[in-house]
C-alpha positions in Angstrom: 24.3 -22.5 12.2 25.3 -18.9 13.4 24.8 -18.2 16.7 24.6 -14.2 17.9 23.7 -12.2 20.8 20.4 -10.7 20.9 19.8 -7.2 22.9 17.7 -8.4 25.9 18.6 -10.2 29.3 16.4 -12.5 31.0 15.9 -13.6 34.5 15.4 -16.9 36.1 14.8 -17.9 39.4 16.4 -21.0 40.7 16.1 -22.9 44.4 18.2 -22.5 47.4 19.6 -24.8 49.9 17.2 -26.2 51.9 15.5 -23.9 54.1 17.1 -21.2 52.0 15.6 -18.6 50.0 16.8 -19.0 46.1 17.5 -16.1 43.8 17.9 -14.7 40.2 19.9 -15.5 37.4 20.7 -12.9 34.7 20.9 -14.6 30.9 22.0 -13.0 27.6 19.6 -13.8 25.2 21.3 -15.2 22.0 19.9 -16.5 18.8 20.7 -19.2 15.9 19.6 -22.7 18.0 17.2 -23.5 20.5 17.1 -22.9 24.2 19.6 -20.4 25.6 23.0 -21.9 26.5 25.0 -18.5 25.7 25.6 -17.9 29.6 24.5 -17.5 33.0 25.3 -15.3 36.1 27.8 -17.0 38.6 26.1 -15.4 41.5 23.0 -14.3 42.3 22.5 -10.1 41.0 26.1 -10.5 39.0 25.9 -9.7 35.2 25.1 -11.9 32.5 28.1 -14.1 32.0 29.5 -13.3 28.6 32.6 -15.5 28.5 31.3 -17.0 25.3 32.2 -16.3 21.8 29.1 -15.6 20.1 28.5 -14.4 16.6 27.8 -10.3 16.5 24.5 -9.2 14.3 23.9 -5.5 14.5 21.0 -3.2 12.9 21.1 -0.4 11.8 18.1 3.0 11.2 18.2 4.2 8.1 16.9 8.2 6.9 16.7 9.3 4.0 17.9 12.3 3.3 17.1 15.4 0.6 17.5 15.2 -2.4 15.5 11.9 -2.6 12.7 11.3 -5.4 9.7 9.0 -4.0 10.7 6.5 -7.0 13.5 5.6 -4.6 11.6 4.1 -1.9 11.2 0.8 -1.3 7.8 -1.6 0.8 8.7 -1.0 4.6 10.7 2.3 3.9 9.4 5.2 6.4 8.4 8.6 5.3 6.4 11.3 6.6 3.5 13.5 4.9 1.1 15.3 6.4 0.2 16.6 9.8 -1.9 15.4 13.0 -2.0 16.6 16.6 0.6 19.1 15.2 3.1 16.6 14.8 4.1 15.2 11.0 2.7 11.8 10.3 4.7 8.6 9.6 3.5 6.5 6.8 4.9 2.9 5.9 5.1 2.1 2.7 3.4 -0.9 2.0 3.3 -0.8 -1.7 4.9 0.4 -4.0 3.5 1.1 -7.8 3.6 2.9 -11.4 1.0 5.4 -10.1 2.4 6.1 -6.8 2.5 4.7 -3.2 0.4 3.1 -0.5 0.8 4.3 2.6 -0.2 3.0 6.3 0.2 4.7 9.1 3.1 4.0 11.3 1.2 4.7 14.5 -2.1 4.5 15.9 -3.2 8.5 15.3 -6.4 8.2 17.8 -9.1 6.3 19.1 -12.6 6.0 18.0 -15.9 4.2 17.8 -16.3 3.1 14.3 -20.2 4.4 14.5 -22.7 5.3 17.6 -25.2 3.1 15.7 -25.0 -0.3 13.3 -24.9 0.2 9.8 -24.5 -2.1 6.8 -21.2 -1.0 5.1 -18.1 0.5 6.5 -18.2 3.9 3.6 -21.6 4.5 6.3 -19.8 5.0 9.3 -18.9 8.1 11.4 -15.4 6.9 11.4 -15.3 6.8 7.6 -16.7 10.3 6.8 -14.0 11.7 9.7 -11.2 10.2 7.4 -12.5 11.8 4.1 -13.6 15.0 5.7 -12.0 16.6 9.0 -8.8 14.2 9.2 -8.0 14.7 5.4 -8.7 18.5 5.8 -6.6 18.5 8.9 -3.9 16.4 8.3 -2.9 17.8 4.7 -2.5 21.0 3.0 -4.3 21.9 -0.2 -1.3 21.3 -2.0 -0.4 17.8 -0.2 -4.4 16.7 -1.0 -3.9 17.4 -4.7 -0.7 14.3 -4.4 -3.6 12.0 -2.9 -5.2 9.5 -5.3 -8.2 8.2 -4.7 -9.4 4.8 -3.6 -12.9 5.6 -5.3 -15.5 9.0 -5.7 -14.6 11.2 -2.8 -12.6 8.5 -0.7 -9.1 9.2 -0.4 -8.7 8.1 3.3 -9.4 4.5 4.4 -8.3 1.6 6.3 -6.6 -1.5 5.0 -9.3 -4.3 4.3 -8.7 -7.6 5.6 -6.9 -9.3 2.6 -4.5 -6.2 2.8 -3.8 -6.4 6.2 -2.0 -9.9 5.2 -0.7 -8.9 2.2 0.9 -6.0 3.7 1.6 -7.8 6.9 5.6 -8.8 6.7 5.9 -4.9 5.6 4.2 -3.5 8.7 4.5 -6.2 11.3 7.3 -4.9 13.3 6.2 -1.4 13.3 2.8 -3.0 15.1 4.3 -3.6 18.2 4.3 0.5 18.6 0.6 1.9 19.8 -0.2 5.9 19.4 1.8 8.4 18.9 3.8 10.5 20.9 1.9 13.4 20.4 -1.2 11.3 21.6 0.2 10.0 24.9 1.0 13.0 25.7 -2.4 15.2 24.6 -4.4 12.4 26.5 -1.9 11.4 29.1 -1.6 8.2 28.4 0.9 5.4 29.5 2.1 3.9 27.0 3.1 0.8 29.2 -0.4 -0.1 29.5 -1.3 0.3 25.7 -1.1 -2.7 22.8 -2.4 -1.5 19.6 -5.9 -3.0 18.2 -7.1 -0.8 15.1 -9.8 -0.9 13.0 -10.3 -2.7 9.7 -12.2 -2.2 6.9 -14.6 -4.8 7.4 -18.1 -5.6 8.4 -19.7 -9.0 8.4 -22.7 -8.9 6.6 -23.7 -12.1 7.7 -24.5 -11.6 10.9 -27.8 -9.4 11.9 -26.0 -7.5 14.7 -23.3 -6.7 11.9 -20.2 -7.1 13.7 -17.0 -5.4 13.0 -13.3 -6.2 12.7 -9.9 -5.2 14.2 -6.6 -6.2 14.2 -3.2 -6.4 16.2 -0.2 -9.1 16.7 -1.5 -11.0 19.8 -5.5 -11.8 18.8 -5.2 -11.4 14.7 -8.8 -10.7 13.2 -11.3 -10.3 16.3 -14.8 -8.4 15.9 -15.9 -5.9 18.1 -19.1 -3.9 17.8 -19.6 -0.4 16.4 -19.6 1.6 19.2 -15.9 0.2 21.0 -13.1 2.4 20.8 -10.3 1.2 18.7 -6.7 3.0 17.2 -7.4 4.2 13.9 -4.1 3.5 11.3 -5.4 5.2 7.9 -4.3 4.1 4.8 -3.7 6.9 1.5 -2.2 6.4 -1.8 0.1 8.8 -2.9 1.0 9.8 -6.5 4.5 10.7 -7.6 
């Protein structure tokens, strides 16, 4: 099995002498078996110890760069169309067809209450009539909305339903450990230590009379909130080549 050093040091704290305060150890973190044998500090503060022969692993960013055609791109590529908080928007491509692409966004692009009051479906919200109306208008140009292609009459904004969000998950799962986007800490002055996304689904459970709702993120999975909690909002589009 290949052992190889991961990017992140760790700290433990180990006993003294009797009567002694203890201190900290500093440990690489290496991957490829379990437990992490790959070194330790010789004295408390020093450096990781990195004596050890261990397998190297790098990784790499990719961007593509003009001329590209959008027949090219590939589930978990990153592109950027449209507009939002005057910043350009970054999509992942979570699927990939004859008829075009589908698209979810990279970053949380604000926070909102899916409605002030309950309603049955989620094409009766506030939050879906803001996609399809004053996001779409805002974020793309005339010419960018003609490219969108439409989910059903009039929707061409949306969020991913739950099946999606599982289907789509080993596309988009790494880029869920990012929250907002820049432009949106800084507009709200947010810290962005203090922020793990949770967005909205497109979901409502008809079953029960209160009609709950339904986010998402790494940490809880599915959890259902009510209509009037503030949640990121990741749309979904479908583009056409």
């Amino acid at each position: 099995m290949c052992k190889y050093w991961g990017r992140d040091v760790l700290e433990s704290v180990y006993a003294g002498p009797l009567g002694e305060d203890g201190g900290t150890r500093k440990f690489p973190v290496v991957f490829g078996y379990n437990g992490n044998v790959g070194g330790s500090a010789d004295e408390p503060g020093e450096k990781a110890f990195t004596a050890e022969d261990i397998g190297v692993r790098p990784v790499i960013n990719v961007e593509y760069k003009a001329p590209y055609t959008m027949k090219d791109l590939e589930e978990g590529d990153i592109i950027t169309f449209g507009t939002y908080d005057e910043a350009p928007i970054e999509w992942i491509v979570a699927d990939t067809s004859n008829k075009g692409l589908m698209l979810f966004s990279r970053y949380g692009l604000d926070e909102m209450c899916m409605d002030k009051k309950v309603v049955d479906e989620f094409e009766e919200t506030e939050l879906y009539e803001w996609l399809n109306n004053d996001f779409k208008n805002e974020a793309f140009s005339k010419k960018e909305q003609k490219n969108l292609v439409g989910f059903g009459k009039d929707e061409y904004v949306t969020l991913l339903e739950k099946d999606e969000t599982v289907d789509y998950l080993k596309y988009i799962k790494y880029e869920l450990f990012t929250s907002f986007t820049p432009a949106y800490f800084e507009s709200h002055k947010a810290d962005d230590d203090n922020v793990f996304d949770t967005f909205w689904i497109n979901y409502v459970d008809a079953d029960n009379e209160n009609k709950t709702y339904a986010t998402f993120d790494l940490t809880q999975m599915f959890q259902y909130a009510k209509a009037g909690d503030k949640y990121s909002v990741r749309p979904i589009i479908k583009i056409k080549f």
